[in-house]
N, C-alpha and C positions, 0 to 999 in steps of 0.2 A: 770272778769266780766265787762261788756260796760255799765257801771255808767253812761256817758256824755250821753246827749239825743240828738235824732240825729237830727243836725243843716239843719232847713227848712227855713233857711234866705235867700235872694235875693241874695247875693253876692254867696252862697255855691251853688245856681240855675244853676246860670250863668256858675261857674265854670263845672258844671254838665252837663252841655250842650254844652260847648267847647270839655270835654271828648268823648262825647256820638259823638260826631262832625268827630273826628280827624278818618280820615281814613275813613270814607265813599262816597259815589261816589254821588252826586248829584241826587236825584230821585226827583220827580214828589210831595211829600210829604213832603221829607224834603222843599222843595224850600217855597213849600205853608208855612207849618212852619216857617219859617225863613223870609217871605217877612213883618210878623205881629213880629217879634220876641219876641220884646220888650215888647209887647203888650203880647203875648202869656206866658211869661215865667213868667208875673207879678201876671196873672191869674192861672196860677199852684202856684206860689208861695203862696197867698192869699189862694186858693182852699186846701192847705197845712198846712199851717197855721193856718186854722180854722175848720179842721176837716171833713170839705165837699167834698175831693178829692174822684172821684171815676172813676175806672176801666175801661176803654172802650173795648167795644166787638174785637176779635183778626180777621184775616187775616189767614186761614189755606190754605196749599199746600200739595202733599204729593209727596215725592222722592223716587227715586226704586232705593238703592245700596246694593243691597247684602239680602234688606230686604226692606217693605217697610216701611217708618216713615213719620210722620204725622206731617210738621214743621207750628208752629203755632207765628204768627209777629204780634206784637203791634203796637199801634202809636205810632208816635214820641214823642207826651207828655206823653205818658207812659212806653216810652221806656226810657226817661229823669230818670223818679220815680225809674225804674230799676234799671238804674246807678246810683241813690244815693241811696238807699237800700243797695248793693253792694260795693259801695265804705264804705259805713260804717262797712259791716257786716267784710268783708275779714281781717282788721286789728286784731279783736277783735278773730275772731277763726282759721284763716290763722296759728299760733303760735301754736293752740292746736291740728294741725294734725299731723300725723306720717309724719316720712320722708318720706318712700314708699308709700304715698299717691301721684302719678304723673301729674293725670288730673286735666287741667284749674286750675294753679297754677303759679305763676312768677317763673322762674330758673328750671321747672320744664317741663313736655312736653310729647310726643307722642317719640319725636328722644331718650331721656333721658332717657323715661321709658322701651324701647326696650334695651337701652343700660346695664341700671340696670339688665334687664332677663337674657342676654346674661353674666354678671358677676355671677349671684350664678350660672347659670348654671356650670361655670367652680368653683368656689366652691365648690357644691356642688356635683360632676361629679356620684356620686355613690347614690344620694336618688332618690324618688318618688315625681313628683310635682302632685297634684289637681286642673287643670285648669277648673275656673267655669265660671259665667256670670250669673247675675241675670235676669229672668224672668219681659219685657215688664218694666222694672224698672221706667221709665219716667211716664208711665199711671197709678201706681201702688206704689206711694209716697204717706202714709196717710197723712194727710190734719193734724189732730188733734195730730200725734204724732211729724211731722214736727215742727211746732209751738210749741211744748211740750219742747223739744229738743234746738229750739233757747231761747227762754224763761228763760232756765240755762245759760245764759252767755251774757244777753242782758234786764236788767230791766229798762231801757228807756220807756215810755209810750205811748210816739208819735208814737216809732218803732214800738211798738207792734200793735197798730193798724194799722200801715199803712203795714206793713207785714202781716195781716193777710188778708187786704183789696188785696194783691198782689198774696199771697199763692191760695184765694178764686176766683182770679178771670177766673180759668181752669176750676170751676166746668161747668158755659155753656157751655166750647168747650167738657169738657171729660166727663162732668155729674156724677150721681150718679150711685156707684157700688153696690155691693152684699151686703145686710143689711143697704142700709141706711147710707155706708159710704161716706165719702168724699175723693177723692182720685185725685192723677196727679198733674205731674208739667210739663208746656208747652215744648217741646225742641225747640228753638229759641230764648228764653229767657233767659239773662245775667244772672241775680238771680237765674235760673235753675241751672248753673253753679256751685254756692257756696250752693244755697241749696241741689244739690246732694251729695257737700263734707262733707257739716253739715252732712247729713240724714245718711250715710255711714261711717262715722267716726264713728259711732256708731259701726259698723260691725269692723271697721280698730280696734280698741283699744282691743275690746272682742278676737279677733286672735290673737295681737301680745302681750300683756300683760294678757290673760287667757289661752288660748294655747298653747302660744310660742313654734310655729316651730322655726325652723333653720331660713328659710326665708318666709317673707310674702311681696305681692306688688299688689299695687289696681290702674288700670287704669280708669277710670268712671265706670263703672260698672265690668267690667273684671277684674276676681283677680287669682292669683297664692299662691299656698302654697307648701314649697316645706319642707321635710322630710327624715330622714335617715332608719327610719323604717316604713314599708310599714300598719301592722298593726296600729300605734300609728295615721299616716295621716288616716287611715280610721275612726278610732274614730272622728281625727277631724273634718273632713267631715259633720259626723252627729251631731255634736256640732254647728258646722257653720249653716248645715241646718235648725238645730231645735233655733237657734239664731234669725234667718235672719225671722224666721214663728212668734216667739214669739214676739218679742221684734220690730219688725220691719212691719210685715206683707207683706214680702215678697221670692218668692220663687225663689228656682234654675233654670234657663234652664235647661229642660233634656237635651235638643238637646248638649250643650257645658259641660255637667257633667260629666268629664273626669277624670282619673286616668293612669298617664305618668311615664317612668323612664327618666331621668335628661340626662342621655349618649345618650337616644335617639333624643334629641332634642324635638322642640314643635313647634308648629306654633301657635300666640300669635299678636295679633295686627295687622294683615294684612301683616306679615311677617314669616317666616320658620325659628327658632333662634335653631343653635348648640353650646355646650361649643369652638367648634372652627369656627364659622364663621355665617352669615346671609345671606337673600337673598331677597326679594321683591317677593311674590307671583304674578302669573298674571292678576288676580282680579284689585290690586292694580297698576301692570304696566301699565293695560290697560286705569284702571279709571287716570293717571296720562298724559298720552299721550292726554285723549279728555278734561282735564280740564288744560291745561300748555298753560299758555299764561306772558305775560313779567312783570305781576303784583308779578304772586304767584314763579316766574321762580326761585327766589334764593331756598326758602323752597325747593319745589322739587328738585332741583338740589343738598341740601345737602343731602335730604333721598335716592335717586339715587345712589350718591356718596358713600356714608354708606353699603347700602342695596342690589346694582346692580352689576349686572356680570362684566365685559369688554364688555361684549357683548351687554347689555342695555343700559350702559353706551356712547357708543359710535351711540347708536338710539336717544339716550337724547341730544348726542350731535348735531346731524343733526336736529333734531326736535326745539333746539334753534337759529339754522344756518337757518333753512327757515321762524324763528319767526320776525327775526332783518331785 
């Protein structure tokens, strides 16, 4: 339980704002920011302090990969609040997730959690996996059971309002759903990140300590179940589904509501994973080739590495020979 109430002093500001800082490229916004800084960060700090902090309206975009999604950006002063929401929250619940819990997580990752498939697969060479993905998940985070949820493990007071002030403030961009509910959590938003892991751990603990399969693995929303008898995973299935309606108010993708055998291999993550090997679909070769430039060069160059034929491999490498 996160007893300590979370520190909205000057010094913990500052420090907040260095984090939020490091690794960004100088835009147009932050500059503006940062020319007042002092002045800026004392007035968040104050505005914090006394309870008068509030929300400023978001910056939406929308990007076509594979689907379209709707990315939605803060300001910078609230993007600040983010990062100290966050940095408080991850301490306190980071510890109470599964292991096979892989997304937006330190030591953990997108390379690791492909890695993790690719192992029970060969474990488990002879079950049935249940590859699902939940349904619009980001638009479709309730509002009041969210809050419910951190609530148990965070009796700070400060927090609670200023989380709830954070949680609330998607209702103008997503609005009001079906009864009157309140629903969505922005994707662009740092605190999306941990509040997806809070909201879904809820899902992660119900599988692997009331079901227990063989194997269970949850990448942000995409999860795997894997079993040695094909009936027992179909029960689970509708355990999970009737879970995920009840308890969560969230539904399955048809589209991704699969039922695999393990020998067959799976395609998972943007990759094609067999108990004896991987590959990079073309989806992702392509999307890699028009976003590779000498910033992101190492990350791709290891999933390449990992993932890629000889033959990809050696396009990867012309492709960083005409970059330099």
């Amino acid at each position: 339980m996160g007893n300590e109430d979370i520190d909205l002093g000057l010094k913990n500001i500052w420090g907040t704002w260095f984090a939020f800082r490091k690794g960004k490229r100088m835009s147009r916004e932050i500059a503006e920011f940062q020319y007042s800084l002092e002045k800026n960060l004392l007035q968040l700090q104050k505005d914090l302090e006394e309870g008068i902090y509030e929300h400023g309206p978001y910056r939406t975009f929308t990007v076509c990969e594979n689907k379209k999604r709707k990315i939605s950006v803060a300001s910078v002063r609230d993007r600040i609040v983010h990062r100290l929401l966050y940095n408080y929250l991850v301490p306190i619940w980071d510890k109470t997730f599964i292991y096979d819990a892989w997304s937006c997580r330190k030591g953990k990752g997108l390379l690791a959690a492909i890695q993790r498939t690719q192992k029970f697969l060969k474990l488990y060479p002879n079950a049935y996996i249940w590859r699902a993905d939940i349904k619009k998940f980001f638009d479709n985070v309730d509002h009041e059971i969210l809050l419910r949820i951190i609530a148990r493990r965070t009796s700070s007071p400060k927090f609670a309002a200023l989380a709830k002030k954070i949680v609330m403030s998607s209702t103008t961009g997503l609005g009001l759903r079906g009864g009157g509910e309140l629903k969505g959590i922005p994707i662009g938003n740092l605190t999306s990140q941990i509040f997806s892991n809070i909201y879904l751990n809820e899902l992660d603990h119900f599988v692997k300590h009331k079901l227990k399969p063989k194997a269970y693995l949850r990448y942000g929303d995409d999860f795997l179940i894997f079993e040695t008898n094909e009936i027992l995973l179909g029960q689970m299935r509708l355990q999970t589904i009737a879970f995920l309606s009840n308890s969560l108010k969230l539904t399955v993708n048809p589209k991704n509501d699969v039922l695999l055998k393990s020998k067959h291999g799976l395609k998972f993550l943007g990759v094609d994973i067999w108990p004896s090997g991987r590959k990079l679909n073309k989806r992702n070769k392509k999307r890699i080739s028009s976003r590779l430039n000498l910033r992101n060069l190492p990350s791709y160059h290891g999933l390449t590495k990992q993932h890629g034929s000889k033959k990809s491999q050696k396009v990867f490498d012309w492709q960083i020979y005409e970059l330099i």
